[in-house]
C-alpha positions as CSV (number, residue, x, y, z in Angstrom):
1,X,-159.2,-55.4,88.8
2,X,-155.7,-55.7,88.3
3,X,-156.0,-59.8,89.6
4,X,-158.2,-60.0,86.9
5,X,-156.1,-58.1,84.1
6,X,-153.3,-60.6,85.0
7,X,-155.3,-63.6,85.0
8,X,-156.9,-62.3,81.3
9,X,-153.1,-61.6,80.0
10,X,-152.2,-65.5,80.9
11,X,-155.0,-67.0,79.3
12,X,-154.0,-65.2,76.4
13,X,-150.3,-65.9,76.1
14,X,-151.4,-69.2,76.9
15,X,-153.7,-69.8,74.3
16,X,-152.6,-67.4,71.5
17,X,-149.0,-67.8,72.8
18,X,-146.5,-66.7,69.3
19,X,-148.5,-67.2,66.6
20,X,-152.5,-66.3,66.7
21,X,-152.6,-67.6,63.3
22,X,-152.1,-71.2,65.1
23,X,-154.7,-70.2,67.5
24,X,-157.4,-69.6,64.7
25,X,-156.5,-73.1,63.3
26,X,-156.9,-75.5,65.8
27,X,-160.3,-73.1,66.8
28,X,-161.9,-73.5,63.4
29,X,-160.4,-77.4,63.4
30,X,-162.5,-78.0,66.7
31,X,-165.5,-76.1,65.2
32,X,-165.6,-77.7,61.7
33,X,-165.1,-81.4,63.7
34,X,-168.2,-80.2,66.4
35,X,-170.4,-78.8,63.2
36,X,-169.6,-82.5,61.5
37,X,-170.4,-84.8,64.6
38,X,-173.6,-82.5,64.9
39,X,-175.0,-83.6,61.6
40,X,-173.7,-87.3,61.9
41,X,-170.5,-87.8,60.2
42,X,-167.9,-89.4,61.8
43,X,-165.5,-86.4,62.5
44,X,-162.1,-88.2,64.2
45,X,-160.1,-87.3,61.2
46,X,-160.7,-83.4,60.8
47,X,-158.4,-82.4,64.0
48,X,-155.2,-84.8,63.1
49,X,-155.5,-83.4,58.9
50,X,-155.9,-79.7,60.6
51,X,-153.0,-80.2,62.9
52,X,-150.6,-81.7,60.1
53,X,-151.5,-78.5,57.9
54,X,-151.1,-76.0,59.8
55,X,-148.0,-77.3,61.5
56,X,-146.6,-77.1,58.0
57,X,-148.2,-73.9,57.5
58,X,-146.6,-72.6,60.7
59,X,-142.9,-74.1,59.6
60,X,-143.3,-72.9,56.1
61,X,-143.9,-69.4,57.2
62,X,-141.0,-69.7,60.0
63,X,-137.9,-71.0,57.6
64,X,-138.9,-68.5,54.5
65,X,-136.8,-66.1,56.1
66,X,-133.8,-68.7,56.9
């Protein structure tokens, strides 16, 4: 049990890592891009937008307090 603790714990710092907020992002940005192929659209663009706003999002919130 504790093997598979320890093996839970990494892919969770691996995924989630800092910030679960980026985690969340990239999650719903894979969803929204599956949901959009599903019905037909041409989804290539929803992942690259999604990263460049939340990368922002992410350096926003970390130099506010600089």
């Amino acid at each position: 049990m504790k093997y598979l603790k320890a093996f839970g714990a990494f892919w969770y710092d691996f995924i989630v890592g800092d910030d679960w907020r980026i985690a969340i992002g990239v999650a719903v940005a894979l969803g929204v891009s599956a949901g959009l192929v599903h019905l037909g659209v041409p989804a290539w663009w929803v992942v690259p937008v999604a990263t460049v706003i939340i990368l922002a999002a992410s350096l926003r919130r970390a130099t506010r307090g600089v």
